[in-house]
C-alpha positions in Angstrom: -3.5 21.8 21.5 -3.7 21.6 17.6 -3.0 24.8 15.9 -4.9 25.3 12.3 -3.1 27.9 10.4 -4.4 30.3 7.9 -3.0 30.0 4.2 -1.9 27.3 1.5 0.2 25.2 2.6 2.4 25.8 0.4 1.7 29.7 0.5 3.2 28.5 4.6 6.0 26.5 3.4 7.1 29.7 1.1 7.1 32.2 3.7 8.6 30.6 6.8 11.0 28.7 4.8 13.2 32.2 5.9 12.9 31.0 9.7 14.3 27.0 8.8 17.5 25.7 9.0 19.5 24.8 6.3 18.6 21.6 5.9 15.1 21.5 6.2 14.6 24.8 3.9 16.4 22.2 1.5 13.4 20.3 1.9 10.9 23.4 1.7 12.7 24.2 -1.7 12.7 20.3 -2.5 8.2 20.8 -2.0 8.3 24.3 -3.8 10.0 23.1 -7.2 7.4 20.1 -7.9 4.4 20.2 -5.3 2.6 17.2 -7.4 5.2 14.8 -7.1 5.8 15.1 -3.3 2.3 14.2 -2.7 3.8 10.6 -4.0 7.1 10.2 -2.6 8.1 8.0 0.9 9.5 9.9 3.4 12.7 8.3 2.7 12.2 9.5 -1.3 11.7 13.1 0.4 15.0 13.0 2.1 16.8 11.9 -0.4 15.8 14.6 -2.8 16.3 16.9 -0.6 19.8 15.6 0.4 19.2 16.3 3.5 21.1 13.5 6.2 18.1 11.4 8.2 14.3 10.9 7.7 14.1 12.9 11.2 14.6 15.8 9.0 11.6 15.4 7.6 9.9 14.4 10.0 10.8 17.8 11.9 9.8 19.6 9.2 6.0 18.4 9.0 5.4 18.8 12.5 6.8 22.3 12.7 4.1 22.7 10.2 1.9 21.2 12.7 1.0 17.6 11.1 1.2 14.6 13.3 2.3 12.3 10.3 3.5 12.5 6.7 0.7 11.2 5.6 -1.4 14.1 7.0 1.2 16.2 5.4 0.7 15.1 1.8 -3.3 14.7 2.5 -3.3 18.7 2.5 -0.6 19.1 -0.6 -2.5 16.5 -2.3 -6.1 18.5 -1.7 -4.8 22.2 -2.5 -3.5 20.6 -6.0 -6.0 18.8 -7.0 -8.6 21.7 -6.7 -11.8 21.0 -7.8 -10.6 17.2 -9.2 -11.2 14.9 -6.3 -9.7 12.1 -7.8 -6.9 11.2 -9.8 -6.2 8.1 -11.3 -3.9 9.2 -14.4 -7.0 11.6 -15.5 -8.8 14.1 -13.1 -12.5 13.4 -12.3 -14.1 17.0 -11.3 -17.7 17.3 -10.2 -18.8 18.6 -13.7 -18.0 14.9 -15.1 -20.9 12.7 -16.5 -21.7 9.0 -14.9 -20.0 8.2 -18.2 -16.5 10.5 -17.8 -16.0 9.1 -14.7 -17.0 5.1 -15.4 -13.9 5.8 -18.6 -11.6 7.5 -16.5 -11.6 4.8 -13.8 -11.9 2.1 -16.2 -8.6 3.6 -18.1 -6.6 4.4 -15.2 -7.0 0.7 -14.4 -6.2 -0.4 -17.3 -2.6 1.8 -17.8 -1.7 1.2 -14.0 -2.4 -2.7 -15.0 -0.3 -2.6 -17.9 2.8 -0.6 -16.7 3.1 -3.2 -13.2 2.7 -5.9 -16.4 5.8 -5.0 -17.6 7.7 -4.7 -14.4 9.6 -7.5 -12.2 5.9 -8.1 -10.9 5.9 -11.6 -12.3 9.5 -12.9 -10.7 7.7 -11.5 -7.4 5.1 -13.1 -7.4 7.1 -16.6 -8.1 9.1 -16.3 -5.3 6.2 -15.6 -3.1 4.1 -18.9 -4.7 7.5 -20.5 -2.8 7.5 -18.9 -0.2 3.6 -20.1 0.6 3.9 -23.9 -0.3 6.3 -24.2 2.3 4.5 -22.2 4.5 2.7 -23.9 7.9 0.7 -21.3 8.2 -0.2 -17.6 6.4 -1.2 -15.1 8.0 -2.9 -12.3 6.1 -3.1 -8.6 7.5 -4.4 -5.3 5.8 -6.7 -2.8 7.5 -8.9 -0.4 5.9 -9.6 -1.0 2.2 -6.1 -3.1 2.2 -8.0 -5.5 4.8 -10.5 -6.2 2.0 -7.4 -7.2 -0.1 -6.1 -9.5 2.7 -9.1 -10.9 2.9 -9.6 -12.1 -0.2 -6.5 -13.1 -0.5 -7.1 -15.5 3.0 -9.8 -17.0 1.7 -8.8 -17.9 -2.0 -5.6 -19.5 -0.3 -7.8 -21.6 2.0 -9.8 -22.9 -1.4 -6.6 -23.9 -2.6 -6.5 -25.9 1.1 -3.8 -23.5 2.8 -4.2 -23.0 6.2 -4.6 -18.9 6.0 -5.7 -16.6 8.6 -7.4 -13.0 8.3 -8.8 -11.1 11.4 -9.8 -7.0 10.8 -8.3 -6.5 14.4 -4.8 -5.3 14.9 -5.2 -6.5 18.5 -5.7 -9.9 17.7 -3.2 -10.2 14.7 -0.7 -8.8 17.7 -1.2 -11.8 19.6 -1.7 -14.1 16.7 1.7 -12.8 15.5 3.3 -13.4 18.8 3.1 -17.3 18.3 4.0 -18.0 14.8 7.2 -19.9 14.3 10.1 -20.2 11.4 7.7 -22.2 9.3 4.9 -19.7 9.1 4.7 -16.8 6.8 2.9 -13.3 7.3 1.8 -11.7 3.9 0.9 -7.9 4.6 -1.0 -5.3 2.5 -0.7 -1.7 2.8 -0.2 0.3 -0.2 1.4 3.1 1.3 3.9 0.8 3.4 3.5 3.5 6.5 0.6 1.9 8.5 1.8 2.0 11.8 -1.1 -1.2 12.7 0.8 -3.4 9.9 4.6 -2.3 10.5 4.8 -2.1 14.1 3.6 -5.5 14.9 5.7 -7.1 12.3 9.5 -5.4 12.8 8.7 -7.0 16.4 8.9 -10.7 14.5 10.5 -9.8 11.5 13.2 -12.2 12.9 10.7 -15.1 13.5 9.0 -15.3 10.3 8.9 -14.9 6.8 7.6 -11.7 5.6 5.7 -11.1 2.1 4.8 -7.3 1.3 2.6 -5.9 -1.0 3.0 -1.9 -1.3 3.6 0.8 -3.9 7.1 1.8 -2.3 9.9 0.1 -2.9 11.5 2.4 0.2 9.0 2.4 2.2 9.2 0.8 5.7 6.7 -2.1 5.3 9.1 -3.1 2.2 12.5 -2.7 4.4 11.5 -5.3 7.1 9.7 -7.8 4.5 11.6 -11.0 3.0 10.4 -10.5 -0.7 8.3 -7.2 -1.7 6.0 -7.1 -4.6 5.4 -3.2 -5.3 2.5 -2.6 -6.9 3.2 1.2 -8.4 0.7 3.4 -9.1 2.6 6.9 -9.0 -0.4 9.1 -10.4 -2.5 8.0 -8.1 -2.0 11.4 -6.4 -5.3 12.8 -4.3 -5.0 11.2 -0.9 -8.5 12.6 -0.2 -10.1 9.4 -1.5 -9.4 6.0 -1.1 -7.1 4.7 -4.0 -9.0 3.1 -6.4 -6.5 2.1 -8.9 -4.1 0.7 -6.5 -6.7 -1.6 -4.9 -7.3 -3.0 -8.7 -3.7 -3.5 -9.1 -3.4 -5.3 -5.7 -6.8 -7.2 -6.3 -5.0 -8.9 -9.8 -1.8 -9.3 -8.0 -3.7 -11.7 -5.4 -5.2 -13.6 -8.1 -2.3 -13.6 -10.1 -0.4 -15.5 -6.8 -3.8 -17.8 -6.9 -3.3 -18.9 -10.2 0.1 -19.4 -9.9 -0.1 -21.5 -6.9 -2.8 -23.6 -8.2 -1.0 -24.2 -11.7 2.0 -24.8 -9.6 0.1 -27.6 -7.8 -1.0 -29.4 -11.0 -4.3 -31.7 -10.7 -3.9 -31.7 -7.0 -5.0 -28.3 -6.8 -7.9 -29.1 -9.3 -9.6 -31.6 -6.4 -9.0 -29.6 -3.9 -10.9 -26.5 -5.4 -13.4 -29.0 -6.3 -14.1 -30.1 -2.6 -14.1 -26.3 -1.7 -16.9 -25.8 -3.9 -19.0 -28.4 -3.0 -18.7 -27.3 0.6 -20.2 -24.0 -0.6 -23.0 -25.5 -2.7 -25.3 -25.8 -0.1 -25.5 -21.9 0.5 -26.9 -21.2 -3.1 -30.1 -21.9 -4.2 
């Protein structure tokens, strides 16, 4: 039976942290002294500024609380800060912001979340995953959710650039698809938060099989700590868990063309009459 409590959550955290042990009232003190940046931090970033010893910690702590998952956790932190903003991508958007406030917010938050992963490592990632694909058999794309639309894209502008890439919405089928890949294929997965059980499970089962190519925001997170080569696509203020991230998916989207580009550059004029013969085969569905 699920028990809904009365109170903040952080009104809860305050007055039971009496009743916790040591450790985990380290990590009720760890929430208390800077609510907005938990609502961004792994599990394993949690722990560690708590100091407490295991991620178990934590993960006792939340469900003495009565969540089933972190994520639920920071969904409720996340919503009590925010308030009346139900979105933040570096600026709140409230419900009193024009059409116009919130078309510049978005539009800006892109562009500063853009710029910052610019001037990160993003770029020697992305190299060593253009090797990683050209000596690929196959690629198998996953993502679920609004990743899946990111995995997507990313299958099909591969298979214009004649890779054979794979994307199917259903984890039960990427299970078995997963099952029969072999050293020379490659698995590039999408999840943003690095903590979807669909994408991580199936993949520490054949993490020894296959090579694995992550794209997340966490450099700790679990997707990244059973991948090959991680790009981390950071978005930290993207903080309100209530809505889907919309500045992380535009940072994801350019880091899939960016590895389209870079492929096709890579494979000189080759990859000029392949994408021609792509194209063609689409002509006949436009008038």
């Amino acid at each position: 039976m699920r028990v809904i409590y009365l109170g903040t959550l952080l009104d809860r955290i305050a007055r039971e942290s009496a009743d916790f042990t040591p450790t985990m009232k380290r990590i009720a003190d760890a929430i208390l002294q800077n609510p907005s940046e938990t609502v961004n931090l792994s599990i394993t970033q949690l722990m560690n500024r708590s100091k407490v010893g295991s991620e178990s910690t934590v993960v006792r702590f939340y469900r003495q609380l009565g969540y089933e998952s972190f994520h639920e956790f920071k969904v409720t932190l996340a919503s009590e800060i925010a308030g009346s903003a139900f979105y933040h991508p570096y600026e709140d958007i409230s419900i009193d912001d024009t059409p116009s406030d919130v078309v510049g917010k978005i539009f800006n938050g892109c562009i500063m979340a853009l710029k910052r992963n610019s001037e990160g490592p993003i770029g020697r990632a992305i190299t060593e995953a253009v090797d990683l694909i050209e000596n690929s058999r196959r690629i198998i794309c996953i993502g679920y959710g609004v990743s899946g639309s990111i995995a997507n894209n990313l299958s099909f502008k591969l298979n214009l650039l004649g890779k054979d890439a794979i994307y199917c919405p259903d984890s039960h089928t990427n299970a078995v698809t997963l099952s029969k890949l072999g050293k020379d294929d490659c698995v590039f997965a999408i999840s943003q938060s690095g903590e979807s059980k669909d994408v991580v499970l199936p993949l520490q089962k054949v993490k020894n099989t296959v090579k694995i190519i992550a794209l997340t925001g966490f450099a700790d997170a679990t997707l990244a700590k059973i991948a090959d080569l991680c790009i981390i696509a950071a978005v930290p203020e993207e903080m309100n868990l209530r809505t889907d991230a919309i500045v992380s998916r535009c940072v994801q989207m350019v880091v899939v063309d960016s590895l389209f580009a870079c492929l096709a550059v890579r494979e000189g004029e080759e990859s000029l009459d392949t994408l021609s013969l792509s194209r063609r085969s689409l002509s006949y569905l436009k008038f």
